[in-house]
C-alpha positions, -999 to 999 in steps of 0.1 A, spaced: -134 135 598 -159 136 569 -162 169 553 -189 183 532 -180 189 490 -210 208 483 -212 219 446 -196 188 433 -230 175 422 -243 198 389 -204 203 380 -203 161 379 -233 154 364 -234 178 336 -198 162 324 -213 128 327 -239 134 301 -209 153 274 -193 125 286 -214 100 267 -220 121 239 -180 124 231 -177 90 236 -199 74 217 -216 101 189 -183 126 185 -185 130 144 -222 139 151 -217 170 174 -191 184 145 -218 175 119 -238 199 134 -217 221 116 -206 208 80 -217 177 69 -194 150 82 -170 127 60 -176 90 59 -155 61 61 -158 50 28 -155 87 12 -123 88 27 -113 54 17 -123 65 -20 -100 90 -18 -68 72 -8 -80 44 -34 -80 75 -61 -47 96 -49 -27 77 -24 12 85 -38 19 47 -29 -8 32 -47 -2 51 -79 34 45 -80 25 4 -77 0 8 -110 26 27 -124 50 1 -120 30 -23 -127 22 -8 -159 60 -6 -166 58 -46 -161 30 -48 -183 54 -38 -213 78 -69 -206 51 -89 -223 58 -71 -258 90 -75 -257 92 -110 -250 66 -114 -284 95 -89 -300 112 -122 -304 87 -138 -328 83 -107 -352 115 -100 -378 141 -74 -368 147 -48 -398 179 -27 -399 188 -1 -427 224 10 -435 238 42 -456 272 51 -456 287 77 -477 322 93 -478 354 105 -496 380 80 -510 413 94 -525 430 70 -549 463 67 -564 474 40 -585 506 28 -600 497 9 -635 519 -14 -651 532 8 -676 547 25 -644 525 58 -649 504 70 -619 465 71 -617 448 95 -588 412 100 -586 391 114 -559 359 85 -550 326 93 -533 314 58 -525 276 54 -512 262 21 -500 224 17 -488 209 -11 -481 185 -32 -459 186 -64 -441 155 -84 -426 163 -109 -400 138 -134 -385 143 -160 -361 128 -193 -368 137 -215 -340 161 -205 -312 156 -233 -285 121 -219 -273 134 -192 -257 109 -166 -271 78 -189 -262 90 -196 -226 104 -158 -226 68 -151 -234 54 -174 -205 77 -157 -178 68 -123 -191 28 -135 -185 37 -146 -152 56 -117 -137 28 -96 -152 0 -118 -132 26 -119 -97 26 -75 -103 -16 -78 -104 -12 -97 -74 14 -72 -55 -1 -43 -69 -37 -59 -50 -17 -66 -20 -7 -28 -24 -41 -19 -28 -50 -32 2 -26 -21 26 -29 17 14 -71 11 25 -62 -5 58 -33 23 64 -63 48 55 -90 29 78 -60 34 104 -59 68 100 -94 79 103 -104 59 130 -68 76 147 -83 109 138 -119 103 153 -106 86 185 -81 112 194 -110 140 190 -130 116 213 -99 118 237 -91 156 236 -130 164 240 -131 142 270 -97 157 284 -114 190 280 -145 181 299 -123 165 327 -102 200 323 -134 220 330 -147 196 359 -112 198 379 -115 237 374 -148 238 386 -140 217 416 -110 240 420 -131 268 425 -158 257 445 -126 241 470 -110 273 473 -142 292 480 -147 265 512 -117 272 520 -125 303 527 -152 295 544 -130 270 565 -154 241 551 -119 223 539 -87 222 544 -55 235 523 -49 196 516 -80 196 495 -76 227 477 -37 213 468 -53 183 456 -77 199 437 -49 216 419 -28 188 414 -55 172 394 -61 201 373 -25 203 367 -26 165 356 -56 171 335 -38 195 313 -8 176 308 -33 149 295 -49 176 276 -20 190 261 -8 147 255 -42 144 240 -40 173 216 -1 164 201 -17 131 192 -47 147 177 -28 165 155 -2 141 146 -32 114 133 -45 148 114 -8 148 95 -10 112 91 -46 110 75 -37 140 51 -6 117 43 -25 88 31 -61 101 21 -46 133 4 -65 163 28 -63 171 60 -94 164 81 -127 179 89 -155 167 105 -159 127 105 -184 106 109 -187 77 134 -174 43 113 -190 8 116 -173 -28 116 -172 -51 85 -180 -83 105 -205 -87 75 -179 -95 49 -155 -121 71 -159 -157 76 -178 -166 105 -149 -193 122 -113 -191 123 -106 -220 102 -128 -206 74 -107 -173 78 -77 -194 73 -88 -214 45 -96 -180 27 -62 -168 37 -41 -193 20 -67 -192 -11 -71 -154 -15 -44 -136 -2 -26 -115 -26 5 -122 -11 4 -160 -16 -8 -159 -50 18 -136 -60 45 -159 -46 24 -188 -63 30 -171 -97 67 -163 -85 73 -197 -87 58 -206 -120 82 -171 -131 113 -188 -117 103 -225 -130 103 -210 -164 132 -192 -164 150 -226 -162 136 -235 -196 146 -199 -208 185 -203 -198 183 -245 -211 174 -228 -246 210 -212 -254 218 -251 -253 201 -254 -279 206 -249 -318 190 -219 -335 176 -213 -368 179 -177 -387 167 -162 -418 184 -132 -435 174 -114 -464 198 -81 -478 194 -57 -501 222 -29 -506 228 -8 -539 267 4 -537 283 34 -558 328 38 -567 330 10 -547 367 -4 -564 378 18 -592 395 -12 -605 363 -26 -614 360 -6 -640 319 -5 -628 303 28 -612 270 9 -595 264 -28 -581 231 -40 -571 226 -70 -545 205 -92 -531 208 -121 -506 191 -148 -487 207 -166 -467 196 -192 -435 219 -201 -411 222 -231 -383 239 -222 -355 246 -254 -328 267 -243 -294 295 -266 -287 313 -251 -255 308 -214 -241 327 -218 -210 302 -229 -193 280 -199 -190 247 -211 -203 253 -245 -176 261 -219 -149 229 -198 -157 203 -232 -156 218 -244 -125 214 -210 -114 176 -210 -122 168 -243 -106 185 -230 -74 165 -199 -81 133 -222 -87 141 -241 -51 140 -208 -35 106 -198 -50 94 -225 -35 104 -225 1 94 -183 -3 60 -198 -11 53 -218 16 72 -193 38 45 -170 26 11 -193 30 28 -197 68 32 -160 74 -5 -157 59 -16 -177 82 -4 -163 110 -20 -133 102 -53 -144 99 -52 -163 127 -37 -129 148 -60 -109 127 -91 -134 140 -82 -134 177 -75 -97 179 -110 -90 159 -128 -113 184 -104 -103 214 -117 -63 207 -156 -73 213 -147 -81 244 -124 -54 252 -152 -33 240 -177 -47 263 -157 -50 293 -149 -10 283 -187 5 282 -194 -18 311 -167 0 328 -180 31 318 -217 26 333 -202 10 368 -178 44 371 -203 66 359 -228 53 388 -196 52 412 -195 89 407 -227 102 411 -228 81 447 -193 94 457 -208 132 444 -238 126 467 -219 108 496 -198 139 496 -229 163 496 -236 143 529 -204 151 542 -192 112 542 -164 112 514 -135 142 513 -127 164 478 -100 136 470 -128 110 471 -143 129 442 -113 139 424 -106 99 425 -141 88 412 -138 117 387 -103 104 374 -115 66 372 -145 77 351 -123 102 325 -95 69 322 -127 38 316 -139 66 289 -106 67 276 -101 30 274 -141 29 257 -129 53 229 -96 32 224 -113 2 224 -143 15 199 -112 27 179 -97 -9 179 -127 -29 176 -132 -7 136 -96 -14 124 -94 -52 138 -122 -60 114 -108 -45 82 -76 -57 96 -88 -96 93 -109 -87 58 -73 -75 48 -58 -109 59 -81 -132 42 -75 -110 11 -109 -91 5 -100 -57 14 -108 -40 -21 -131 -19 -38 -157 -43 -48 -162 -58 -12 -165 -24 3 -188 -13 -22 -165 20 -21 -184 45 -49 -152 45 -74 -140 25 -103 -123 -3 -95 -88 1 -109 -84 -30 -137 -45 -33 -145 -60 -58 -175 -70 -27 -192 -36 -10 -202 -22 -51 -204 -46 -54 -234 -35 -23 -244 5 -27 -247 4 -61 -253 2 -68 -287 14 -27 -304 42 -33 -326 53 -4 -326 45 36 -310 62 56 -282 31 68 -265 15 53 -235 -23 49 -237 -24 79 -214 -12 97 -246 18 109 -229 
């Protein structure tokens, strides 16, 4: 038998419009109240403090100083010497009487040594320095962008989940509502104690999926003050960057394989490991020195009968390896195999770059129409309730009819939230795998950080402890 659910009508309806508003406008209902944080302010900040992303440009400034020591080998090495001490002597002379004396012998000198050829090792030392410096750019960009996407991740996390816990809330205040008006037509005898243990089976689910809603809110809070730097306040809704990625999945490839940072860091990995081979050939190779010295010695040999020598040298030397056990041979078979590697890494690379495009190009287009099929969803249950609200009102649907229509409406929300969520991070997600997930794209309203800068910097000084920071 049909019975009545009077009251079900302006309890439902009111949560169907809040409803909406959660769903789709959230960040604007906290705006209300302090002016709400966009996507790219956020993203600035991560790009400006993000731990990870300073400790890669801090590396790869550490990288950067390989390059002047590699040119170390092209400028002369100058070493200074002074020794001083105490020299007892006693001597026994020919006409068999002793001689003592008490010495203080002093030497100081200085010796310039420059290297005029040593196999090319400093040029090709030079060349791998260059290279591992342009691979770090790379890695460091790579870097760059995975700190953005983590922090796109983050904020869409945080914005979803307050979508979620504000529609748990609203399904929270419907079930209580229902609750009440059940239990008052139970009194009235309208109903029986089945609906009224329905009703508060449902609430009891609802704030289990409250509570479930609210851990998660707060854990994505923990994890955007992780990677942005502050915990969050009031966001505001984010939009796709379909504008910035190809329009076809070959031409998201393509760009993959060209502009990944990924690939073109292993590309440069292999030109690092291809000249190491001529670096470890050179100690094959004769080398060519220069040495000048100049020392000024004091009591050197009392026999001498002299108490100062002045000297001076130059002197070149030619230096040709016969046999060293085999060391150098061992270390440029070593690098060709290490060259080989390189390689296969490389195309190991392109293949995993690949992949993610193409992933990164069927989940983008695969969240459209999860997104669709999601606020269609949301428009059929929405009218499915308020015909099961008034088919109750006319007695010919039970509480549990409702409760039912109420739940399918709060879970198509649900899934309309997750899927606005997903439908935001899939599209930086494939601008991240086609390799233009950077400040400049963006147009994010910082500096773009130029690891160039401090290269010209360090590159050529000769000489100075300080880093250009001053520290």
């Amino acid at each position: 038998m049909a019975r009545r659910a009077s009251g079900f009508g302006g309890v439902g309806w009111r949560f169907g419009v809040s409803g909406v508003a959660i769903g789709l406008a959230l960040s604007a209902g906290f705006g209300a109240q302090a002016r709400a944080e966009t996507l790219s302010e956020a993203l600035v900040k991560a790009y400006q403090s993000n731990p990870q992303l300073n400790a890669s440009r801090a590396r790869q400034r550490a990288t950067d100083e390989s390059v002047p020591q590699a040119l170390a080998g092209y400028r002369p090495q100058i070493v200074a010497s002074l020794s001083a001490g105490l020299q007892p002597v006693r001597n026994l002379l020919l006409d068999n009487t002793i001689q003592t004396a008490t010495l203080k012998p002093w030497t100081i000198g200085v010796t310039v040594t420059q290297n005029l050829f040593n196999g090319f090792k400093t040029s090709n030392s030079v060349r791998v320095a260059e290279f591992q410096v342009l691979s770090g750019r790379e890695a460091l960009r790579n870097t760059g962008q995975g700190v953005l996407l983590d922090a796109v991740t983050a904020y869409m996390n945080v914005i979803s989940n307050q979508a979620l816990v504000e529609t748990q809330r609203g399904n929270v205040a419907f079930l209580r509502e229902t609750l009440g008006t059940t239990k008052k037509r139970l009194d009235a005898g309208d109903v029986t104690p089945t609906d009224t243990a329905q009703a508060e089976a449902r609430l009891s689910r609802g704030l289990a999926d409250l509570n479930a809603a609210e851990v998660a809110l707060e854990t994505s809070r923990a994890i955007y003050a992780q990677v942005i730097g502050n915990m969050p306040g009031a966001l505001a809704p984010a939009q796709t960057v379909d504008r910035f990625v190809p329009q076809s999945r070959q031409d998201a490839i393509d760009s993959s394989i060209r502009e990944n940072p990924a690939v073109i860091a292993a590309t440069y990995d292999v030109d690092v490991a291809t000249t190491t081979i001529s670096v470890a050939e050179s100690s094959l190779l004769p080398q060519v020195n220069v040495q000048g010295n100049v020392n000024r010695s004091a009591d050197s040999d009392p026999n001498l009968g002299t108490k100062r020598a002045d000297q001076a040298s130059v002197v070149g030397a030619l230096t040709l390896p016969i046999y060293d056990g085999g060391t150098a041979a061992s270390q440029t078979r070593q690098a060709k195999e290490t060259a080989v590697q390189s390689r296969l890494v490389l195309e190991q690379v392109r293949n995993q770059a690949r992949t993610a495009a193409i992933s990164a190009w069927i989940s983008s287009e695969g969240t459209k129409v999860a997104l669709a099929a999601a606020e269609a969803e949301v428009k059929s249950a929405n009218i499915a309730l308020q015909g099961v609200r008034r088919e109750a009102q006319a007695g010919q649907r039970t509480t549990i009819d409702v409760l039912n229509s109420q739940q399918d409406l709060t879970a198509a929300r649900s899934r309309q939230i997750l899927a606005q969520r997903d439908r935001v991070i899939a599209s930086y997600t494939l601008l991240s795998a086609i390799g233009r997930l950077d400040v400049r794209t963006l147009g994010l309203n910082t500096p773009d950080y130029l690891p160039a800068v401090h290269y010209h910097q360090v590159r050529d000084a000769w000489h100075g402890l300080r880093i250009p920071s001053g520290r």
